[in-house]
N, C-alpha and C positions, 0 to 999 in steps of 0.2 A: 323514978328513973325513966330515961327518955325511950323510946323503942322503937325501932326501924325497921321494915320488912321488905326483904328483897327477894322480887319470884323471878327467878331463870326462865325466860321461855325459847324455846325456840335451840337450847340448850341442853345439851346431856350434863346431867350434875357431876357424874363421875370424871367427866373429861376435865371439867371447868374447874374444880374441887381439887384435882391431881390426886396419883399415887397417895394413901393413905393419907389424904386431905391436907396434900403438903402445900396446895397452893392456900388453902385456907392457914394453917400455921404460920406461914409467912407474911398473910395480912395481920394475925394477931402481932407479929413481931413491929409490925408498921405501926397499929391502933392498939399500945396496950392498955392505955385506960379503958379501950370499951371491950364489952363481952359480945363474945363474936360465936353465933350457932349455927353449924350447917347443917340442916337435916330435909332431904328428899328434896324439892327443886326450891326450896326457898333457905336463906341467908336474913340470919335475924342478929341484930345490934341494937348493945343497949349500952348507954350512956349520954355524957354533955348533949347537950342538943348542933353546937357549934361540932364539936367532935364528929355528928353523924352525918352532916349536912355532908363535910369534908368525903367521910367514908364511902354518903349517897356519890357523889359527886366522880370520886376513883372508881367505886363499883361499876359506875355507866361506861366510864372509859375503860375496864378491864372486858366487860362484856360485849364493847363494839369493838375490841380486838379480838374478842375470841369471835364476833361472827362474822368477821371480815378473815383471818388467818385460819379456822378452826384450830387454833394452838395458843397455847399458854403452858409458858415454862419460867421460870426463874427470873434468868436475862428480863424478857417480857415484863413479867409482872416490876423488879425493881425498876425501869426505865419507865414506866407509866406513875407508879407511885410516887416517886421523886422526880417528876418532870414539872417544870413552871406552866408547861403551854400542850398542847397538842403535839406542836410543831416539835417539840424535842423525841417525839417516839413515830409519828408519823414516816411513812414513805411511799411510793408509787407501788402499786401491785406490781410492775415488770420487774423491779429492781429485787424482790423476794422469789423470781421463779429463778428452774435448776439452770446455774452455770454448764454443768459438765455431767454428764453419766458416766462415773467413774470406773475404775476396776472392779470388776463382781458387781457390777449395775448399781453401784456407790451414787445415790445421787448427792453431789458437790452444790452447794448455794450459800449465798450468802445469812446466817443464821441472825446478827442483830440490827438493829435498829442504823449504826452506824457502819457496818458493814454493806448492810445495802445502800445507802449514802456513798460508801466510796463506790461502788457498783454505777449507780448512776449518775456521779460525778466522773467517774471514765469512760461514760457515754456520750455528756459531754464536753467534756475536754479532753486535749492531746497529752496534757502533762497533768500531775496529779500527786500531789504530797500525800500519802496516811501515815499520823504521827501519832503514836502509842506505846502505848509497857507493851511487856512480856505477853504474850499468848492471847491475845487483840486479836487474833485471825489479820494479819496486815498482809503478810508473805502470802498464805495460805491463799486467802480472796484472789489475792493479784494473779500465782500462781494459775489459779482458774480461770480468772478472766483473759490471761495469754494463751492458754488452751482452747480455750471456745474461738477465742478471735483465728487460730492458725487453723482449729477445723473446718469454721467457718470461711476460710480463704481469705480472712480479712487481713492478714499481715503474710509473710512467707517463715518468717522463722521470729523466734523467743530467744530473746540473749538475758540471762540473768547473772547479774554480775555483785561481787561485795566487796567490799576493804578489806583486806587480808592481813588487817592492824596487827594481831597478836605476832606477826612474823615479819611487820613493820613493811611488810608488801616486799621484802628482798627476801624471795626463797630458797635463794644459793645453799645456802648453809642443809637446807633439810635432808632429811632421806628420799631416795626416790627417783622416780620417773615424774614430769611434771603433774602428770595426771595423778597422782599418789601425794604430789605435794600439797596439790589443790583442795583434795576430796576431803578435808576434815571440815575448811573453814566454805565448801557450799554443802555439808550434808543436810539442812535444813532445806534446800532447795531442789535436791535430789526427793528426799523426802515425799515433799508435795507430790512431785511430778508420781512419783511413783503409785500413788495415789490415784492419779487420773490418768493416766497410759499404761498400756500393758508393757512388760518389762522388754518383750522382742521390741516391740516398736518403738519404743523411746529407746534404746539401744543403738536401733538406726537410726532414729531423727538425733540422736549425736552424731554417730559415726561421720552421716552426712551433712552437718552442720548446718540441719534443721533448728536445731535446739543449739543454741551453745551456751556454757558456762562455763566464766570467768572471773579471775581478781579482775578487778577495776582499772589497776595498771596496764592491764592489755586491752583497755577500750583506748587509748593516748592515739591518736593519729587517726581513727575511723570514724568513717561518716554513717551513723544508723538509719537506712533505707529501708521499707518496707518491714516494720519489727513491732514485735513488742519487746518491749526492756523495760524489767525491773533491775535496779537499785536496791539494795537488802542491806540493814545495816547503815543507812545512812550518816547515821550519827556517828561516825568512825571515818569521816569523811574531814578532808584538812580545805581549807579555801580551796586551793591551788585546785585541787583533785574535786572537787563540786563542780568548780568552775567549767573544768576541763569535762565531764561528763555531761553537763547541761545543752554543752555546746558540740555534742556528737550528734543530735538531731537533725536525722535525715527526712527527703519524703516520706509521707502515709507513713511515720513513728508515732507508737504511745509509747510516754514515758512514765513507769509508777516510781514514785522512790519512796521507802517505806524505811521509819527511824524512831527510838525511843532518845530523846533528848536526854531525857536521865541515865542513861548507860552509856554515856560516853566513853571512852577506853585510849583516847589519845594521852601523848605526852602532855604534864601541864603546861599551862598557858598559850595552849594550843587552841585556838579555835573552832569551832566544829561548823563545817562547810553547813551540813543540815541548819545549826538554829542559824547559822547568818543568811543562806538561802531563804528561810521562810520570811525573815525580817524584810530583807530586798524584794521578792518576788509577790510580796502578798497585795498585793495592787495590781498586777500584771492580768490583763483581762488576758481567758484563754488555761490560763492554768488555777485547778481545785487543791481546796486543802481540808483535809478530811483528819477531825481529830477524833481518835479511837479512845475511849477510857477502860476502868477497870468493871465497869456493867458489862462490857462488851467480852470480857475470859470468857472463852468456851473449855478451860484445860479445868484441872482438879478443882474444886470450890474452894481449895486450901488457896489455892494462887489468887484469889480476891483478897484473899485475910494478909496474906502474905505483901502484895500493892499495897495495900491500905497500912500494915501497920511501918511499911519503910516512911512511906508516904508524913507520916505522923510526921517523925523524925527531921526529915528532907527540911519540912516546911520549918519544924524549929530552929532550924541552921541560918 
């Protein structure tokens, strides 16, 4: 049997190793024909010889990630082992520092690989597609990234607006004060914010319409100057209503629009502005498109298994 010896230097073992050697248990789940031994600063494997070459070859690139980031977690490790190239895990040091010091000195950053791609894909560009499942950090990022930008003085105010689909965008019918009607379908945007602003403050930067949030219906007739806007929910977007928000870009605007193509919620045979938007626009020099996957869940690890096994399905159809 063939056998490979790998010395950590420059490296704490327990860091590199994780919590009860989970980052090791996770390589045997990758390499399970070879036997895999961590003890004290060396990493020893035994099997195929093709098998180790492979292993030598991940081990080098897990170890210039951990002493470029001093971190490896999960995310990390599967986006390195299942990448073709470098280029699929790589990104700038700027795009991994803190967005935002959050509430209780929270620091806010971008956590994967493609997260900080859309990070610095809204550096440089005005407009900016992230298209992903469930719990991608897509809202969350953006979120941040319109907080730094207004603390920073680089916009004056954050408009975050979504299709209010479930209520067909006619809120007549509901209970309420308009602001009662709204608050179910932006509580995920509230959320964020709350997150990164202390709750007086972001109180006022409503009241004062610093901040504003809205159905998308109330963006029709306005010109967005000096903003950041995000778009939530994209995929819940009808031509008309894409169209129509694409074309509110005023001066010094970013625009994020953030959508899982698969959770559409429209009537059938309704199109959805989002996938016809990406189809038209992805030529358009000037505007990014940043696709988020299920590597990229920061929420329960159940929500990976959960992607993946609709996923199965999806694709049998």
């Amino acid at each position: 049997m063939n056998e490979l010896i790998l010395e950590l230097e420059e490296i704490t073992p327990k860091e590199f190793f994780g919590a009860q050697n989970a980052n090791i248990e996770l390589l045997k789940k990758y390499f399970p024909k070879l036997k895999i031994v961590a003890r004290g600063n060396k990493i020893k494997a035994y099997g195929d010889e093709d098998l180790l070459g492979e292993f030598d070859l991940r081990m080098n690139m897990l170890m210039a990630h951990f002493g470029k980031y001093n971190k490896l977690d999960e995310n990390s490790i599967e986006r390195i082992l299942t990448s073709v190239s470098s280029e699929d895990y790589k990104t700038t040091d700027v795009s991994g520092e803190a967005l935002v010091h959050g509430v209780g000195g929270k620091i806010i950053k971008a956590q994967t690989v493609n997260q900080r791609r859309l990070v610095e894909s809204m550096r440089n560009n005005d407009m900016v597609f992230a298209i992903g499942p469930a719990g991608t950090g897509k809202t969350y990022t953006g979120v941040a990234l319109a907080v730094r930008a207004l603390k920073n003085k680089e916009v004056k105010r954050i408009i975050l607006t979504r299709p209010a689909v479930e209520a067909g965008e006619n809120l007549g019918f509901l209970p309420g004060d308009l602001k009662e009607k709204l608050d179910p379908y932006m509580q995920p945007l509230y959320d964020a914010l709350r997150d990164m602003i202390p709750a007086e403050r972001l109180a006022s930067f409503i009241e004062n319409g610093t901040i504003q949030i809205a159905p998308l219906a109330f963006m029709r007739g306005r010109t967005l100057d000096n903003a950041f806007v995000i778009l939530d929910e994209g995929q819940n977007t009808t031509h008309a209503q894409m169209k129509m928000f694409l074309t509110r870009m005023g001066k010094n605007a970013k625009f994020l629009l953030t959508g899982d193509p698969g959770q559409v919620d429209l009537p059938r045979r309704t199109i959805s502005g989002l996938k016809e938007a990406l189809l038209v626009l992805q030529n358009v020099e000037g505007i990014g498109m940043i696709y988020l996957d299920d590597k990229d869940v920061i929420r329960h690890k159940l929500v990976k298994k959960v992607i993946e096994a609709y996923k199965s399905i999806e694709n049998r159809d």
